[in-house]
N, C-alpha and C positions, 0 to 999 in steps of 0.2 A: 472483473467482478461479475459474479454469475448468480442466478436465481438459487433457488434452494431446490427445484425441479430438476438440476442439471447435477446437482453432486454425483448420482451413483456412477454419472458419467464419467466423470474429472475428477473425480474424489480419489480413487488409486495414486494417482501423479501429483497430487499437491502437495506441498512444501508447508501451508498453513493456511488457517483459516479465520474471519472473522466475521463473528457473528454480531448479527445487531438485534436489540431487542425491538424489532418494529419494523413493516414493509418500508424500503427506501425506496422513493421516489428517484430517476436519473439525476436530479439536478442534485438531491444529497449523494449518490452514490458519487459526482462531479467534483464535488465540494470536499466531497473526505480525498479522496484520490489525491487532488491538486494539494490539499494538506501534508497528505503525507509527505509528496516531492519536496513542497513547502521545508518541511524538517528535516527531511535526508540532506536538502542544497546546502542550508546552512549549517547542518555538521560539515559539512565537506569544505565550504569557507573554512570556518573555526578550524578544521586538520590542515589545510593549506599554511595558515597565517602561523601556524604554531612548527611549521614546518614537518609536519606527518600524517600526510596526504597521500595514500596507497594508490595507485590505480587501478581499478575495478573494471 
């Protein structure tokens, strides 16, 4: 997660981007991040238990 002062930098090589309406603070930029992982794990449960669980 990077400032908006660093796109021309990184901006060529990114895959995607997400924008917020509003300066975040580290500890939201923390809190979303950890979210995300938060929902990728649990799809990856739910693929496991269902038995179609790729590995990545």
């Amino acid at each position: 997660m990077i400032g908006e002062s660093y796109r021309s930098y990184i901006g060529p090589i990114l895959c995607s981007i997400v924008e917020a309406g509003r300066t975040l603070t580290v500890n939201d930029r923390k809190l979303h991040l950890r979210l995300d992982f938060y929902e990728d794990s649990i799809e990856e449960v739910l693929e496991a238990m269902r038995g179609e669980l790729i590995y990545r």
